[in-house]
C-alpha positions as CSV (number, residue, x, y, z in Angstrom):
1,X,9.0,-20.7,-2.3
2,X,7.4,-18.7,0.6
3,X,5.2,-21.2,2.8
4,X,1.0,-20.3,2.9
5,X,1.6,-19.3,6.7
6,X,3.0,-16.3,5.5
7,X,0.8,-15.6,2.6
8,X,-0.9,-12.9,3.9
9,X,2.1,-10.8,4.6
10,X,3.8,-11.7,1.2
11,X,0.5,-10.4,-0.2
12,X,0.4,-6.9,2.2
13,X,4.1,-6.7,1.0
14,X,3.3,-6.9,-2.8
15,X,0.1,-5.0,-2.7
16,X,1.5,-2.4,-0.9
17,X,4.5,-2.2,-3.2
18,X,2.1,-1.2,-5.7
19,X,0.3,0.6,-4.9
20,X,2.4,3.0,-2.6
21,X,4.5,3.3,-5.8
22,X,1.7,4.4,-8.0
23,X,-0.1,6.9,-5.6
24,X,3.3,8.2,-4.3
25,X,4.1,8.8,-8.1
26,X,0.9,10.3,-8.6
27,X,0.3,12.8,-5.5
28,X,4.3,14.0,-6.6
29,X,3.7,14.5,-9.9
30,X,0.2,16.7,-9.3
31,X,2.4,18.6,-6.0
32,X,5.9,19.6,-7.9
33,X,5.2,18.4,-11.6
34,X,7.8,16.6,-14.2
35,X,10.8,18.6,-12.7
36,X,15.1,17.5,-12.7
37,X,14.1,16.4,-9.1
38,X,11.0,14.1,-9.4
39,X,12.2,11.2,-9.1
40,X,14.0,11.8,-5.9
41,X,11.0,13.3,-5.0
42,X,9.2,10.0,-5.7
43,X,11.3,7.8,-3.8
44,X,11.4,9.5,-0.7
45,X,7.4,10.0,-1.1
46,X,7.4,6.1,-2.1
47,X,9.5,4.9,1.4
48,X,7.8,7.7,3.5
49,X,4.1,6.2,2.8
50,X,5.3,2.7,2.4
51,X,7.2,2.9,6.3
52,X,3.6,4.3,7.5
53,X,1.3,2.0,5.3
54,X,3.1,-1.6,5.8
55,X,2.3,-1.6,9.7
56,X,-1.1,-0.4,8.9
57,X,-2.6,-3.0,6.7
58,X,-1.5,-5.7,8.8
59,X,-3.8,-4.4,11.4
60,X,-6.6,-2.4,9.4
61,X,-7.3,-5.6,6.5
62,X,-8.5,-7.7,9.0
63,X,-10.8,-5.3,10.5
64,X,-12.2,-4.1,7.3
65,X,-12.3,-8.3,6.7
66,X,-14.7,-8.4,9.5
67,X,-16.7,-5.4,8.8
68,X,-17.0,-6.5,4.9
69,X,-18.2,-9.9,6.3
70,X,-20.8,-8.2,8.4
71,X,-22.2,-6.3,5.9
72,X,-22.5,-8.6,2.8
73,X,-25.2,-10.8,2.5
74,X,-24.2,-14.7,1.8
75,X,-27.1,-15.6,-0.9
């Protein structure tokens, strides 16, 4: 078992997982289409976004933590 110290990275790993792999699969099938080469397509999309994206939620969730904090009301 992964300790809760690293919980949130386990979560930015698995949430990032999915959903680079569904909007990489996505944005390649609406740019090339079903084609012989799609699913090589796909992959390099996948690693491409999730290289950029893994780096980037560790520093933009908890800004958009704070900002969600600020703006909801606690009723």
């Amino acid at each position: 078992m992964i300790p809760k110290k690293y919980e949130f990275i386990t979560f930015a790993f698995f949430m990032l997982l999915f959903m680079t792999l569904l909007m990489s699969f996505v944005i390649t099938l609406i740019n090339v289409g079903f084609t012989d080469t799609f699913f090589l397509q796909w992959f390099k999309a996948f690693w491409r976004a999730y290289i950029v994206a893994f780096p980037a939620i560790l520093i933009v969730v908890p800004i958009v933590r704070k900002l969600v904090k600020k703006l909801v009301a606690n009723v």
